[in-house]
N, C-alpha and C positions, 0 to 999 in steps of 0.2 A: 504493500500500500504506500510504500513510502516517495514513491514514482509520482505518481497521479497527486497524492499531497501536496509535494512540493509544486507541483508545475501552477495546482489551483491559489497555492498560496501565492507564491511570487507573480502571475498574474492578478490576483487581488491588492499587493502591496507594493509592486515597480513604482518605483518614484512617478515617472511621467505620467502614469496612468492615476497615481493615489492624488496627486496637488490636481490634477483635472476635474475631478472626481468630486475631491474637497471644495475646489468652487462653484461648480454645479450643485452639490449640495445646498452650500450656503445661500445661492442663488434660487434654488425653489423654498429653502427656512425662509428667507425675507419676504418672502409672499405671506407671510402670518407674523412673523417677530424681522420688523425692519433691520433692528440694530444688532440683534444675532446673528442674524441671517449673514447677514453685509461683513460681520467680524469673521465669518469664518469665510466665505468668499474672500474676502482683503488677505487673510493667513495664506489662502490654497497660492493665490497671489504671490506673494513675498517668497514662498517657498517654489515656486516657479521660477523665480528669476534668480534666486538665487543657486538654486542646482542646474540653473543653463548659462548661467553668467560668471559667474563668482569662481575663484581657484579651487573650490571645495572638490570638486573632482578629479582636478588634478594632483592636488594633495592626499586623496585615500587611493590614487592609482599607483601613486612614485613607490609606495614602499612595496605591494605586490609587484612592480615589474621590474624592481632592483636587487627582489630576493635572493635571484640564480643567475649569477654571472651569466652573458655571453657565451658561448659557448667558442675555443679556439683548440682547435686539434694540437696535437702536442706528438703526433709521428706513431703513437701505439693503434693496433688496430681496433676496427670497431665489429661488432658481429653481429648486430644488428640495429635496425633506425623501425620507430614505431611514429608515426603520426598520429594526431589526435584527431578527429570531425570539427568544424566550424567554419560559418560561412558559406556551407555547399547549398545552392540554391535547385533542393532538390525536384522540386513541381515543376521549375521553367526550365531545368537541364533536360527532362524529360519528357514535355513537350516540346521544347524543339530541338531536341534529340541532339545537345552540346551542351559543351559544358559552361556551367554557370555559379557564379561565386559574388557575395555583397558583401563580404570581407573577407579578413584574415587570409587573404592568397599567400602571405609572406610561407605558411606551412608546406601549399602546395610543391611552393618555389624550393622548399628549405628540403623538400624530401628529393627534389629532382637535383638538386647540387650534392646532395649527399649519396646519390647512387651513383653518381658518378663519380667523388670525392671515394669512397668504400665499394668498388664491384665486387665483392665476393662479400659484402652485408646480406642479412634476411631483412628485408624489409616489408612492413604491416603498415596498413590503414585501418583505423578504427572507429566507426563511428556509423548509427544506425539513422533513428530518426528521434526529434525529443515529442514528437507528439503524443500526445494517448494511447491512439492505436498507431501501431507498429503497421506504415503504406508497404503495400505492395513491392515486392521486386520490379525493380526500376525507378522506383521513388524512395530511394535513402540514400543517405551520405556516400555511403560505398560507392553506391551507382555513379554518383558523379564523378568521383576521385575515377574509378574503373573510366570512365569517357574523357576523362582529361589525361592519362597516361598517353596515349598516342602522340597528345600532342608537344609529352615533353619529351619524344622518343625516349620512354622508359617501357621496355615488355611488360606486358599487362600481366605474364603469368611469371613475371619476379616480385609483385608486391602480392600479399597474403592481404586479403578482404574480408575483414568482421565488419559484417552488417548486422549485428544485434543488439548491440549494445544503446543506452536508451542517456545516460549519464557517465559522469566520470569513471565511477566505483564500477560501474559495468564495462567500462572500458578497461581499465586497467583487469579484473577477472577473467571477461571472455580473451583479452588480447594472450595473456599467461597460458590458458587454458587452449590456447588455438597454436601457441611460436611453442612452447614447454621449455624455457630457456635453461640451459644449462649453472650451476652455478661456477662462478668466477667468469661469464660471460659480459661482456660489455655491451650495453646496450645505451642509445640516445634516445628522449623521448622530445617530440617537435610538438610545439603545441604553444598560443600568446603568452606572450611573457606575463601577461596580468593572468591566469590564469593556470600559471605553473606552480604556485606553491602548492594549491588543490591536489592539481594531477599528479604530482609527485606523492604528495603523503597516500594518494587512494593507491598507488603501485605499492610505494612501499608495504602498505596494510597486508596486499594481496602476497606479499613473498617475491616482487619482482623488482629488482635494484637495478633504477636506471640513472642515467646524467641526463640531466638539463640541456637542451637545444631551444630557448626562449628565442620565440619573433613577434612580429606583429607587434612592436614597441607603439602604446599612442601616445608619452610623454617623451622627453626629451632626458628626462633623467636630471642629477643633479648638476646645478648649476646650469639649469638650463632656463633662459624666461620664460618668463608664462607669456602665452599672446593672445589666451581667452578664446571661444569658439567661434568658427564663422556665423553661426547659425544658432534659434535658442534648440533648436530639433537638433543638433549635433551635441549642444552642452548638454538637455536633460538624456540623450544617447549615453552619452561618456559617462555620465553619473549614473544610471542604472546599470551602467555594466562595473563598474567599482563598486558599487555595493551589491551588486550581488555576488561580487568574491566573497568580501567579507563576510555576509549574511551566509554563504555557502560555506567558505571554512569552519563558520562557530556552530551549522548543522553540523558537519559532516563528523567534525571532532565527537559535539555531545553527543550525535548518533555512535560512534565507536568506527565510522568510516577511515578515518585518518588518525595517525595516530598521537600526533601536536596539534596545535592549537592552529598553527605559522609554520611551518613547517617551514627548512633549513638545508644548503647544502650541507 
């Protein structure tokens, strides 16, 4: 149950969706209590502009995408590269039969330089669908990565494809459960840098020890300025995806999915 929970919750509670919500709210109360009504309208307000304006999202991003170093080869071999799902835009890859991505391509790019950087890697794609019900073959994550391999001339029957996985913790199990890595094997796990502290504690949970391969950076890091978003749809973007790290690490811990809080090279 913990699937379907989480998905009802975090759609009842995304920032952009909750300050929306919240002034609608307040907006049909003032039809009966003027000065309530209006106060909480004005709050959904205030809290709108500030999680699409204000540094606050770049501030709860910096410290998840500075967790895990970079990633720089240092000459020892690798034995395999695991990619994570995000971004695969799997309904319009499928109807018109290419492939198609509305972020995080940096993974895609990050597994086609590393099959080449590593030819004698096992390398995996892992990632199904997050929706409720689990679509059809040809509509999941897999599907699309499987239609964009052509085009990075990578053979499609050198990457290993888990399509079942629904979340992180399912990714890092079915991935273990599919490669059966050896121990003292070296493995890279590719997946956004705001998002790697998660995916690393849920591997480690499951018994598979990987190194960090972070992309898809959306801050600059330290010492970097801030220059505030183009768009208020691009700041309350950025702000639900930072907290829903955080909101996702302090489930996944209290659930016993990870095994730190923040999890650490």
């Amino acid at each position: 149950m913990f699937f379907p929970i989480s998905k009802l919750a975090w759609f009842l509670l995304v920032p952009s969706t909750f300050v929306l919500v919240l002034v609608a709210f307040g907006l049909l109360v003032a039809l009966r209590w003027r000065r309530s009504g209006l106060g909480i309208a004005a709050a959904g307000s205030v809290l709108a502009l500030l999680a699409a304006f204000s540094p606050a999202a770049t501030l709860l991003l910096r410290p998840l995408e500075d967790r895990f170093p970079a990633f720089h080869g240092d000459g020892r071999p690798v034995d395999g590269v695991i990619m994570l799902g995000g971004g695969e835009e799997t309904l319009i890859s499928a109807y018109r039969e290419q492939p198609a991505f509305s972020g995080a391509g940096e993974r895609i790019m990050a597994l086609s330089l590393l099959a080449r950087t590593y030819p004698q890697a096992r390398l995996v794609f892992s990632g199904g669908s997050a929706r409720l019900a689990m679509p059809p073959p040809g509509e999941r994550e897999a599907d699309v990565v499987k239609r964009t391999l052509p085009w990075l001339g990578i053979p499609v029957d050198r990457v290993a494809l888990e399509g079942r996985s629904r979340n992180t913790r399912e990714n890092a199990l079915f991935t273990k459960d599919l490669m059966q890595p050896k121990p003292g094997e070296r493995w890279l796990l590719v997946t956004s840098a705001v998002h790697m502290p998660r995916a690393v504690g849920c591997f480690r949970a499951a018994g598979f020890p990987v190194e960090a391969f972070p992309v898809d950076y959306q801050t600059g890091g330290p010492g970097a300025p801030w220059t505030g978003p183009r768009t208020a749809a691009e700041g309350l973007q950025t702000f639900d995806t930072a907290l829903r790290e955080w909101v996702g690490l302090a489930v996944y811990y209290f659930t016993g999915r990870i095994p730190n809080l923040f999890p650490a090279p």
